[in-house]
N, C-alpha and C positions, 0 to 999 in steps of 0.2 A: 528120299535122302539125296543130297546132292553130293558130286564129287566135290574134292577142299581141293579146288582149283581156279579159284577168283584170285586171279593176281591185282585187280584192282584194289583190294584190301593194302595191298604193302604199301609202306607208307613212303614217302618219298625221300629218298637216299642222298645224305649231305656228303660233301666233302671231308676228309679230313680236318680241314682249318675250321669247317663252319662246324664239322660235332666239337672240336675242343673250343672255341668261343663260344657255345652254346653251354659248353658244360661248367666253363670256369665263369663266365658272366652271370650265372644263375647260380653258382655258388657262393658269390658276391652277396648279389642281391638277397638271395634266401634266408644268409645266414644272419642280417642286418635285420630282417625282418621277423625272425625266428626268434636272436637274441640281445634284443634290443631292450629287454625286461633286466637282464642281468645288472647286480650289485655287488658288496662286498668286494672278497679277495677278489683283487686285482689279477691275481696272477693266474689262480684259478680260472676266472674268466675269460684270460686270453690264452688258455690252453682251449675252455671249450670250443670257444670264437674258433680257432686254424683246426680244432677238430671236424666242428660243421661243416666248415670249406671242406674239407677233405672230404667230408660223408657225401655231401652232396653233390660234388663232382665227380665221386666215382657212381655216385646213383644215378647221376644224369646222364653219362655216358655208357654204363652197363643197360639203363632201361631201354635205351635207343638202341644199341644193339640189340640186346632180348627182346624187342618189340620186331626188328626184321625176321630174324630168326621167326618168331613164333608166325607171322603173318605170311611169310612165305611159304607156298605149301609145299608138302614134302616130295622128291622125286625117288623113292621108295617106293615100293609097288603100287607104279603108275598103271591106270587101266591104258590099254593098248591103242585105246587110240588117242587119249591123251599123249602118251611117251611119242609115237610117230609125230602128230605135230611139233611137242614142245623139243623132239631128237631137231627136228628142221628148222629150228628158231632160233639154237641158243647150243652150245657145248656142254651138254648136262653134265660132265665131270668137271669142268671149268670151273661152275657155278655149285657144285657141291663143294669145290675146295673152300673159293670166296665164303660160301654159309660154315664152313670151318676155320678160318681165319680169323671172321668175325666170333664166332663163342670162344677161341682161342684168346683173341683179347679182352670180351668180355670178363673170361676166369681169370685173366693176367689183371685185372684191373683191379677186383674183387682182391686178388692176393698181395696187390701192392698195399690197397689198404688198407688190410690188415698190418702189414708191417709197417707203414708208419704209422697206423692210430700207435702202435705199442711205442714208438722212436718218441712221438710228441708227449705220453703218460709219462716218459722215465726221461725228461728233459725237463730243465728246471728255470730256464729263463725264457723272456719272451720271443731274444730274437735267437731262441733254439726252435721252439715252438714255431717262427715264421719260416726260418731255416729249412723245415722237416718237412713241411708243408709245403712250398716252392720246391723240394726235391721229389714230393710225389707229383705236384701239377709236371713238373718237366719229365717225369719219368710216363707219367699218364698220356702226357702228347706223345712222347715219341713209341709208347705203344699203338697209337693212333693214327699215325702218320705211316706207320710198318704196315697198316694196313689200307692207304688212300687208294692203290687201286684196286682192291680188292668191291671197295667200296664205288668206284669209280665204275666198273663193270656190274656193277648189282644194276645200279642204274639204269643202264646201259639195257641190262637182263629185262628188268621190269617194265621200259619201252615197249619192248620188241612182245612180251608176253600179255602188256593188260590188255588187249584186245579180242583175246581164243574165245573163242566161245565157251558160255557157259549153261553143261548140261547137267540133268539126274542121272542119279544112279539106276534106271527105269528099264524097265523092257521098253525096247525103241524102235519105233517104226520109219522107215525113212519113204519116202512119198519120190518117186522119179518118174522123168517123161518129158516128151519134146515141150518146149514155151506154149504156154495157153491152151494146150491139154485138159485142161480141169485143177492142176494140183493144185492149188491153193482152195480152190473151192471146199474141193473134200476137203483139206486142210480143219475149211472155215465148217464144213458141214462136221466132222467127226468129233471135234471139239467144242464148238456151239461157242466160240470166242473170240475175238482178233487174235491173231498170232504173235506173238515177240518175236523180233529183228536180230539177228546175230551177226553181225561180219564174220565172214570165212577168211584164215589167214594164206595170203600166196594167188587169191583172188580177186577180184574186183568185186564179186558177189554176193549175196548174202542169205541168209538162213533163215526161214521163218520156223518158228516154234509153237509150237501148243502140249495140249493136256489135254487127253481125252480120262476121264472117271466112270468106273466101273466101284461103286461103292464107296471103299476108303482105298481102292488101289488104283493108280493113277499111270496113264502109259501117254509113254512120248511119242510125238506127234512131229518129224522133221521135213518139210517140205525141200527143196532145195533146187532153187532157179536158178538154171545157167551154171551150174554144176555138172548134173551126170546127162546133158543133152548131147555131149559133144564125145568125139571118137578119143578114149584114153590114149591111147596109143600117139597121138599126134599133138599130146602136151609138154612141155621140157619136163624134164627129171622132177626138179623140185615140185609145181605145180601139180604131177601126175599123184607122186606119191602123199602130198596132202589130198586129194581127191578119194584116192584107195584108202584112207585112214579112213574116211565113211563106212567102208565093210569092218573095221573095228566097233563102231558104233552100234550098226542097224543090227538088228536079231533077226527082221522081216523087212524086205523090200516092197512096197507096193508099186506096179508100175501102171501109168494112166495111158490109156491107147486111145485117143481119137481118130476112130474112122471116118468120121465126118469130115473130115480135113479141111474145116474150119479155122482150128489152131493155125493155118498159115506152113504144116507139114505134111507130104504124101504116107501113104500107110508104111509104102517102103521104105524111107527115112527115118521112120518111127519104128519099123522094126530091127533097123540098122541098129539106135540108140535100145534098142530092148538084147538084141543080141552081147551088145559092147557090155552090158552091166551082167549079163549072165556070165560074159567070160571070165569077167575080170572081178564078180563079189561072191563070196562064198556059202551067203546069206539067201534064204528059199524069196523068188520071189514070184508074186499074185500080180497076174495081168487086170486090169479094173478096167473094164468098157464105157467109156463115159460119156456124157453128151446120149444118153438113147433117145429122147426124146426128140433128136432131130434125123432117125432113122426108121425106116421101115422097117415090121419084125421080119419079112423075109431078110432082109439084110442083117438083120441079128445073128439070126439062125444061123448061116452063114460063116458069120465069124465064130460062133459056138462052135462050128462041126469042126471051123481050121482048128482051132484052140484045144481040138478035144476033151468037152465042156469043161478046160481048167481055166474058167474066164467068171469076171465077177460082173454081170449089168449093174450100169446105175448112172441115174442121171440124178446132179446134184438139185436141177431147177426145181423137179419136182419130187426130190425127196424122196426117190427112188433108189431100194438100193444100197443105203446107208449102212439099215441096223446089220443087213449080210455082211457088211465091210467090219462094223462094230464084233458083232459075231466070231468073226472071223480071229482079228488080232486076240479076243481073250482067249479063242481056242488055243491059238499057238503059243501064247505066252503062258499058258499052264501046259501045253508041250514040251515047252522048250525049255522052260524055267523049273 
């Protein structure tokens, strides 16, 4: 199940001027095309004729509203790490009003015309009937116009949001460690897939994804490069606190320790960045040994006795290692879950 947090679904947010030309030009057109079959009374006729206009203007411009509404997800009991990001992007009471402004006019619009279908039925000539009709279109704009920046800021809203990433509702594993550590490997090894690409909001960098399956149950897979490698403490506010939204996410941290110092980091750099994520995530995390195949077991052993054996070996190359990793996360997600 995925969170209904895809802001790239909303649809793109007109102006003012451009929903009421949209909405009175197509009730032009529609109604020409609609009742274009009409004969006899006359009069009758062009009662229906300035009816249609009026239906169809207020439908074109109540659907476009009710099509935001419904497409934009709700910020009602947002999971926690959603709400931290999207608190950092965007004034979420702001934008709750804007989606009450607009169902506001949406029911203002629906109510006007009701009142004048009844003005145009109990009107008896044509140019009462055009009358009635030009007093809804004007009354329709300038419900519309009440609301240009309301509109003007959704916009605005949906910039800055269609980019968040987008997760499941899953038991989630997030994969941390200094650059070219192994994590993607696992990534690639636990999943058996390429990963999907996320941009991180407030970063330069970006999130790879997977799915590891366990049956019909399915657990998330977050790698995250050039994220959690670097010291929290020494990031600006905003940056820091989208970083920390991660411990909203993960349920389990896996951390990757290359003793081989291959990765281009010494052990103690690596355990600087193992210390920084224990202080600061509140999420259990699994040290993973990786790379064994380019270590001798006395040097294993070694690291085991520091670790006191809470260390997991495995080398991605040859496939060492894995199912204990595999193992491992269903254990804790029927722990934890």
């Amino acid at each position: 199940m995925s969170y209904n947090m895809n802001f790239k679904k909303i649809p793109r947010i007109m102006t003012s001027q451009e929903l009421i030309d949209m909405a009175f030009s197509r009730s032009i057109k529609e109604t020409k095309k609609k009742l274009s079959y009409l004969k006899g009374n006359r009069l009758n006729n062009a009662r229906k004729i300035e009816q249609k206009k009026l239906e169809i203007a207020s439908k074109e411009s109540r659907q476009y509203l009710d099509t935001i509404l419904k497409k934009t997800p709700s910020f009602t009991s947002l999971p926690d790490f959603y709400y931290e990001l999207i608190s950092l992007t965007i004034d979420i009471d702001k934008t709750r009003k804007a989606l009450g402004a607009l169902k506001w006019a949406s029911e203002r619009i629906g109510s006007l015309e009701g009142y004048y279908r009844g003005k145009i039925k109990a009107s008896q000539t044509k140019e009462e009937f055009k009358k009635k009709r030009r007093e809804f279109f004007g009354r329709l704009a300038s419900v519309l116009r009440q609301i240009d920046g309301e509109l003007e800021y959704l916009q605005v809203m949906k910039g800055k949001l269609k980019n968040l990433p987008i997760f499941k509702e899953e038991f989630t594993v997030v994969i941390a460690g200094a650059p070219n550590a192994g994590k993607s490997s696992l990534l690639k090894a636990i999943t058996g897939a390429s990963p999907k690409i996320e941009g991180y909001p407030f970063t330069t960098q970006k999130l790879l994804l997977g799915y590891m399956l366990d049956g019909v149950r399915e657990y998330q897979i977050v790698d995250t490069p050039g994220l959690l490698d670097r010291n929290i403490e020494e990031m600006n506010p905003v940056e820091r606190q989208a970083i920390l939204a991660l411990g909203n996410l993960a349920d389990i941290i896996i951390f990757v320790y290359d003793p081989s110092e291959t990765c281009g980091f010494s052990k103690s750099s690596q355990f600087d960045i193992l210390e920084n994520i224990q202080k600061n995530f509140n999420s259990n995390v699994l040290v993973m040994l990786s790379k064994a195949d380019l270590l001798e077991k006395d040097e294993i052993n070694e690291i085991v006795k520091f670790f006191h054996d809470k260390i997991y070996i495995c080398s991605v190359k040859d496939n060492y290692g894995i199912d204990k990793i595999k193992e491992y996360i269903i254990t804790e997600a029927k722990r934890i879950i």
